[in-house]
N, C-alpha and C positions, 0 to 999 in steps of 0.2 A: 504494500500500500504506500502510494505517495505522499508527500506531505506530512500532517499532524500523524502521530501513531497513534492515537486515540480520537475517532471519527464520530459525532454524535448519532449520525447514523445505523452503525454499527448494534446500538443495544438493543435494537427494534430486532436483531436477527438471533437473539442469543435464545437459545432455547430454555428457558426458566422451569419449563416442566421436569428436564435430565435434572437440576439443580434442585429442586425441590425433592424428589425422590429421594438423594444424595443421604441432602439432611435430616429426612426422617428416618432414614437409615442408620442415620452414625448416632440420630437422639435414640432410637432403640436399642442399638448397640451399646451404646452408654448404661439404660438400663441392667443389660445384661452383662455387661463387664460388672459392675456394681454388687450384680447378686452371686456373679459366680468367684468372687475374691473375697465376699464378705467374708471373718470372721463369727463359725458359729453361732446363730439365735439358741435361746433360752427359751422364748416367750414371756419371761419374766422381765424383760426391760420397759421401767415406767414412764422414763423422761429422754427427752429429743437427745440429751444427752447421751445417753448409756444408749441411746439408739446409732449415732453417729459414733459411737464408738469401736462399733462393731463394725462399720464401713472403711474398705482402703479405698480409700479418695485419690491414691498416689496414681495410679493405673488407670482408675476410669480419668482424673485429669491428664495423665499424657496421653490419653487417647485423643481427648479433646484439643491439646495441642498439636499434636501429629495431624488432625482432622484440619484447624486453624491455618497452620503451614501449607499443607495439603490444597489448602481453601486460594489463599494466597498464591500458590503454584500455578494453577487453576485458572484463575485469571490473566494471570501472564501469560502464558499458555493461549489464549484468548484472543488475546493482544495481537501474536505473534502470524502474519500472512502464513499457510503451511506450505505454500509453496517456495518461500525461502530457503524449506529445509532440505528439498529436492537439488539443490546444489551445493550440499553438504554429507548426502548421505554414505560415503566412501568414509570421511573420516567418521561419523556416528558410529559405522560398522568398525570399524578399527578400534577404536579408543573403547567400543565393548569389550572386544577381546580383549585388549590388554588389561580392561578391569577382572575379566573371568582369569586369564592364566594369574593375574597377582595375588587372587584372593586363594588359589590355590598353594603358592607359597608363603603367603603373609599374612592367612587370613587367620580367623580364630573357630576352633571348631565349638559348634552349640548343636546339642544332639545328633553325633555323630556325624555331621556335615560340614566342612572347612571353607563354609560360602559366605564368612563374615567379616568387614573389617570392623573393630571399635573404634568407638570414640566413645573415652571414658569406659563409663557403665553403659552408654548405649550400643548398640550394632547395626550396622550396615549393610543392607547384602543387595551387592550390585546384578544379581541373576534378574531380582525382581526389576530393579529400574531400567536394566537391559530391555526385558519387555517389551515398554511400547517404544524402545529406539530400535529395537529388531524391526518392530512392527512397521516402522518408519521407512527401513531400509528396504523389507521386503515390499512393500507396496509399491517403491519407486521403480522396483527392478521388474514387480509382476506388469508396472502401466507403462515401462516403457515396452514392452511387449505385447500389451493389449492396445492400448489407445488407439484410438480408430480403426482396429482391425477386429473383424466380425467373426474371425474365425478362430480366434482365439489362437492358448499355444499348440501345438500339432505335431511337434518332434520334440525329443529326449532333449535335444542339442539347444532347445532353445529354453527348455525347462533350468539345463543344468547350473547356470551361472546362479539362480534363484536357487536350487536346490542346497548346493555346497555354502552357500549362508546361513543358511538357515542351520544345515549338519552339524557345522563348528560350532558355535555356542552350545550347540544339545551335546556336545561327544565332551566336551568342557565342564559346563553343569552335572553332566553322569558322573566324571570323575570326582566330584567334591563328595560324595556321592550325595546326587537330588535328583533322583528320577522322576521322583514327581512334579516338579519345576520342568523339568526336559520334557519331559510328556507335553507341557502347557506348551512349548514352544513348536512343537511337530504339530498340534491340534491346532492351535493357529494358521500354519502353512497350510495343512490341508484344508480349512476354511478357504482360505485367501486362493488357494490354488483352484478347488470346486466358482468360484465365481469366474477364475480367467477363461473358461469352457476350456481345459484340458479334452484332449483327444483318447481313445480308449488304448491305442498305443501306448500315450504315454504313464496311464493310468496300469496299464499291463506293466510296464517297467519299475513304477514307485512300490507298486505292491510283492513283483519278487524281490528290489532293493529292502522295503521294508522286511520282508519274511527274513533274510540273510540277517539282520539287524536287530530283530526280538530274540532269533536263533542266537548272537553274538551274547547277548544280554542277560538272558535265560542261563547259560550256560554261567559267564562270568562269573553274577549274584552267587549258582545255585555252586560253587567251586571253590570263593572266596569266603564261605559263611557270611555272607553279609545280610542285615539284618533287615532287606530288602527285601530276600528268599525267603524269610523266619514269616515275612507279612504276607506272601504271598501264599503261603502252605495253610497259612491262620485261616487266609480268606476261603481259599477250596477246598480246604478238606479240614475244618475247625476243630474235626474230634479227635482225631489224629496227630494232627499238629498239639492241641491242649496236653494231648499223654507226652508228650517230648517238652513242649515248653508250656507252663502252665499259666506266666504272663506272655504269650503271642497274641490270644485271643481276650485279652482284660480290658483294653479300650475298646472296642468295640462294642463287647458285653456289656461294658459297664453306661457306655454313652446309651445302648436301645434300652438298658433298664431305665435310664432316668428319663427319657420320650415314653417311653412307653408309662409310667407312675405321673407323668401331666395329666393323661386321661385330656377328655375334650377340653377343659377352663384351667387346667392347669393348677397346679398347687400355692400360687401367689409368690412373691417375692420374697426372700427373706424367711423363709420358713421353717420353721426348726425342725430338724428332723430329715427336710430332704438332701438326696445322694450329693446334689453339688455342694449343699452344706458342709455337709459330711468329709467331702473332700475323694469322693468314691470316683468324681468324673477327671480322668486327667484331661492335662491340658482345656481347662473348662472354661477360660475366657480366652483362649484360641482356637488350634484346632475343633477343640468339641464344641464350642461356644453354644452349634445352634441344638445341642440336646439340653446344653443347661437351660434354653431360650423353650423350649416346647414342657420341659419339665416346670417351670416358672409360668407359661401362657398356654397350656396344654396344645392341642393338636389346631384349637383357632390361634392360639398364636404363631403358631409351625406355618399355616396357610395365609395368615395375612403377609409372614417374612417372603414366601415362596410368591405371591403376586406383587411386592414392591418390587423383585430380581423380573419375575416375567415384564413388569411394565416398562422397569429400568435396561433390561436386553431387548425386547422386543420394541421398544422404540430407539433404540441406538440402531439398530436394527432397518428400520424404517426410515431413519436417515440417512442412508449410503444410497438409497434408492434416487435421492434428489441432491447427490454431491456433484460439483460441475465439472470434475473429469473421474478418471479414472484411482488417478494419485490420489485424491479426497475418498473415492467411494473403498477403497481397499482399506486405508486408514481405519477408516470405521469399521469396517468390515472384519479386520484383525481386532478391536477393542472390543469389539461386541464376540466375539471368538474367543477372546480371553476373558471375558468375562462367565461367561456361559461356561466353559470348564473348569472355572471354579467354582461355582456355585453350584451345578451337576456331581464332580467331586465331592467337594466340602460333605454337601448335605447327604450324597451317598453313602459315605463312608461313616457316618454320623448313626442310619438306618441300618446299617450293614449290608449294603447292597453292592458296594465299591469297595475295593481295598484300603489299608490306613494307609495317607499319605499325609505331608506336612503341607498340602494346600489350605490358605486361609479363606473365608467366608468374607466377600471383598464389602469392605466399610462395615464390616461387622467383625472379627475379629481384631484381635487387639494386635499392634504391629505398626511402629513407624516407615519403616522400607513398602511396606504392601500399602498402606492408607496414601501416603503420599505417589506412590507410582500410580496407584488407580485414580487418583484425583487430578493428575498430569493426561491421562487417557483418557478420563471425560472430555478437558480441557481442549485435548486435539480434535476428540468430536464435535464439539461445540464449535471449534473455529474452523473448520473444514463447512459445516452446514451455514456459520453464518455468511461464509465467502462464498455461497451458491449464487449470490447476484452481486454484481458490480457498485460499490458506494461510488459517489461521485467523486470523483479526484483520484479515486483506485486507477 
């Protein structure tokens, strides 16, 4: 955009509905960080006092500030023409990698994953923010291949330069080891790729690459003892698995006891007695968050979480449909792709229907790296749709 970088024009395009979603999501989340760090109830507590006393305020506040930042991000983000970025995308791509190879020698491991840098007591982890600048990278490289061309991609050769971008960050990611993070970036690709109209050629080719690739993986986990394998035996053969490891199958078990003890209304907040009180649900204002959130709001509150993500996906969703080229509609395309495998994930694995992975529950989980990367990929949705028509001076 020419001229001023803040155009008065511009506000009239910003989608206020994606933004509102946002924020009822992070004030619920709030909620539920709240009740799942509380300090055991008694039911004996008389005064606001000895009520507040029993709340860690420390966690649901950095959440609120991670969201704040996040918020701030957001808006620059906004600001920012996306077409700018499209002649930057080579260094995006680079300066990823070299955040993924550093954190693998410099990084700090947090439950068996060496994908973090600190600072201080906080941590970092560049996989996640990598993300929507993959997402950035691939789009440019899927629309200079599509753009005005009807027939999509149609050979291997024209696939590959997109493919081997995408491979390195995932072959990266694995080794910290985060397969679950590496998943999100192939499910992505395959999003973004299904819109380019790939050719069944080449669809025949990704799928024996992939087959050679799960065969590589499978084999690795299942050689190295790694505690990848331990989750995957949990998930298909639980009874089996439990006589060998008797915590393989504990999260899981323990997250569908506390959904399933919400019943329809849910046992209320703060409740003495229940399992996330208790301290039964791990990882209960991450990971599991949304069993502590269904145990707290039973099965209406389970439904009303599960139609903020349908409204908040399905109109990101609906915005790639009216982006003004190609580079905009992939953008989206990819956010709304990562989002939707999180929350598909997250809540699976929650039900026991998915395997346990360390994907978080986006603007719902507690996590500075995931709240702020997700609120950077609204941001580019938001400004890709609002530059679907020309301001004057643009």
């Amino acid at each position: 955009m020419k001229g001023k970088l803040v155009n008065k024009n511009m506000w009239k395009y910003v989608d206020w509905f994606l933004v509102a979603i946002i924020v009822i999501l992070v004030g619920y989340s709030l909620l539920s960080i709240l009740n799942a760090t509380a300090s055991p109830f008694t039911g004996d507590e008389s005064t606001f006092s000895e009520f507040l006393a029993n709340l860690d305020l420390s966690t649901a506040g950095w959440q609120l500030i991670f969201f704040l930042i996040g918020l701030g991000c957001m808006f620059l983000v906004m600001l920012l023409d996306y077409h700018t970025l499209a002649h930057f995308t080579e260094w995006i791509y680079w300066i990823c990698i070299a955040l993924l190879v550093a954190v693998l020698f410099l990084g700090s491991t947090q439950n068996g994953t060496s994908g973090w840098f600190m600072i201080g007591s906080r941590g970092f982890q560049p996989a996640e923010v990598c993300k929507i600048l993959i997402i950035i990278v691939l789009a440019k490289n899927f629309a200079d291949r599509t753009e005005g061309n009807d027939d999509g991609i149609q050979t291997f050769g024209d696939l590959f330069p997109v493919l081997w971008r995408m491979l390195l960050p995932v072959i990266l990611i694995a080794l910290q080891p985060d397969f679950g993070t590496a998943v999100v970036y192939v499910f992505i690709f395959v999003v973004m790729l299904f819109m380019a109209k790939p050719s069944w050629k080449v669809v025949l080719w990704l799928l024996a690459i992939a087959g050679v690739l799960v065969g590589v993986f499978l084999l690795y986990i299942s050689t190295t003892g790694n505690y990848q394998w331990t989750r995957l035996l949990s998930f298909f053969s639980p009874d089996a698995q439990a006589v060998q490891d008797a915590d393989a199958t504990l999260q899981m078990d323990q997250a569908k006891m506390a959904i399933g003890s919400g019943q329809f209304f849910g046992k209320g907040l703060f409740t003495p007695g229940s399992l996330s009180q208790l301290g039964y649900v791990p990882e209960s204002h991450n990971d599991f968050i949304f069993a502590v959130t269904v145990e707290a709001f039973g099965f209406l509150g389970g439904i009303v979480l599960i139609i903020l993500y349908f409204l908040l996906i399905g109109r990101t969703f609906m915005l790639s449909l009216r982006a003004r080229d190609d580079f905009g509609a992939y953008i989206i395309i990819g956010v709304a792709a990562m989002m939707l495998f999180h929350v598909v994930e997250n809540i699976g694995m929650n039900v026991g229907i998915l395997p346990v992975t360390g994907i978080p529950l986006p603007f719902f989980s507690y996590g500075g790296s995931s709240m702020v990367t997700n609120c950077i990929a609204i941001g580019m949705v938001i400004s890709v749709d609002m530059r679907r028509q020309r301001w004057q001076g643009q």
